[in-house]
C-alpha positions as CSV (number, residue, x, y, z in Angstrom):
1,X,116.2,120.9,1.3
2,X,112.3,122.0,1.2
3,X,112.3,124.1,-1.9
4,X,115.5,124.2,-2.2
5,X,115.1,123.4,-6.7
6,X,112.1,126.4,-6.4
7,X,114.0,129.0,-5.0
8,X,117.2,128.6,-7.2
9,X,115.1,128.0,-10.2
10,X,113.0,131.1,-9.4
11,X,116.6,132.9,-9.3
12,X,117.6,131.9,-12.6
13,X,115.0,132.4,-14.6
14,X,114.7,135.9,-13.5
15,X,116.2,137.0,-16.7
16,X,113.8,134.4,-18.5
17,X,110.1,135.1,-17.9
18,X,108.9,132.8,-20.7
19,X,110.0,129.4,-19.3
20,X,109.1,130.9,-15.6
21,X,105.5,130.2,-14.9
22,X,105.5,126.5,-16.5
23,X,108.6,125.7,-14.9
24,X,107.9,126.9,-11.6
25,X,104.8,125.2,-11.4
26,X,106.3,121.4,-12.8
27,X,109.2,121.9,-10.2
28,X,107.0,122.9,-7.0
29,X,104.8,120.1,-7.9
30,X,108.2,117.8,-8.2
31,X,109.3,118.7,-4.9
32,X,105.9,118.5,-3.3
33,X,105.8,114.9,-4.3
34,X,109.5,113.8,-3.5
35,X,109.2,115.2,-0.3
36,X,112.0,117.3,1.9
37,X,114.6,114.5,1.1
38,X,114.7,115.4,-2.5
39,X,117.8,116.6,-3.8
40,X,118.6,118.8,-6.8
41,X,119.8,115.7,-8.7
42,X,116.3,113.8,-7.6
43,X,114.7,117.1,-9.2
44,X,116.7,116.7,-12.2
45,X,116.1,113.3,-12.7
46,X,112.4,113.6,-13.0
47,X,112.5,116.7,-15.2
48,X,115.1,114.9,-18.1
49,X,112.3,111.6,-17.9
50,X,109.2,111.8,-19.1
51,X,107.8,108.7,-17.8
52,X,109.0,109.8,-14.3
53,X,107.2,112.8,-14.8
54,X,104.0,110.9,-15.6
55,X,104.1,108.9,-13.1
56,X,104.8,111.4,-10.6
57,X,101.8,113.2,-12.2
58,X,99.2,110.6,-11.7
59,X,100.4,109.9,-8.1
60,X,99.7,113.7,-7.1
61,X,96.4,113.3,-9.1
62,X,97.5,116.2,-10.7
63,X,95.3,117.0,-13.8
64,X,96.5,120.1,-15.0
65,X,100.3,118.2,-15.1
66,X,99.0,115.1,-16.7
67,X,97.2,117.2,-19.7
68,X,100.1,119.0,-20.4
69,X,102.1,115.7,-20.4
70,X,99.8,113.5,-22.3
71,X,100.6,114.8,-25.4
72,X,103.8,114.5,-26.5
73,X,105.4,117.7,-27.2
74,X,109.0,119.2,-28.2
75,X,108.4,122.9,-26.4
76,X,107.4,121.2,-23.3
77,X,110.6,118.9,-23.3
78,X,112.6,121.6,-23.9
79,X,111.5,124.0,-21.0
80,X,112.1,120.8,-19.3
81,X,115.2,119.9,-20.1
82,X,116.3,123.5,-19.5
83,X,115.2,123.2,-16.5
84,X,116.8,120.7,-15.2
85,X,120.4,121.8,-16.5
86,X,119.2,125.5,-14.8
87,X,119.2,123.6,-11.8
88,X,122.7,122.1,-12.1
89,X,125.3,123.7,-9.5
């Protein structure tokens, strides 16, 4: 399932270009972590909680991730959280 949440998010946003490039770049890094087992629902998961996110973010030693998650922020959630309901089947 290797990319698998990229390539179907990539397809649905196609008509969105704002939430593209952040979103894109949270879920490649998502997968990357998780690893080829991850499934759209472990994808999902992540996106809809923060402190998942976080913590996935400091084990990747991701800085550009954690600065963009270390301040709390509504926009952010809510590219997010539409996201992750993008990526429902």
């Amino acid at each position: 399932m290797e990319k698998q949440a990229s390539k179907l998010l990539a397809q649905r946003l196609a008509h969105q270009p704002t939430f593209s490039l952040v979103a894109l770049q949270v879920v490649a890094e998502v997968e990357k972590e998780l690893g080829r087992q991850a499934t759209l629902g472990n994808v999902r998961e992540v996106l809809t909680h923060r402190n998942k996110l976080v913590q996935l973010a400091n084990t990747s030693h991701n800085p550009e991730l954690l600065c963009a998650l270390s301040a709390p922020s509504e926009k952010l959630d809510k590219v997010l959280a539409t996201c992750a309901e993008l990526l429902t089947c």
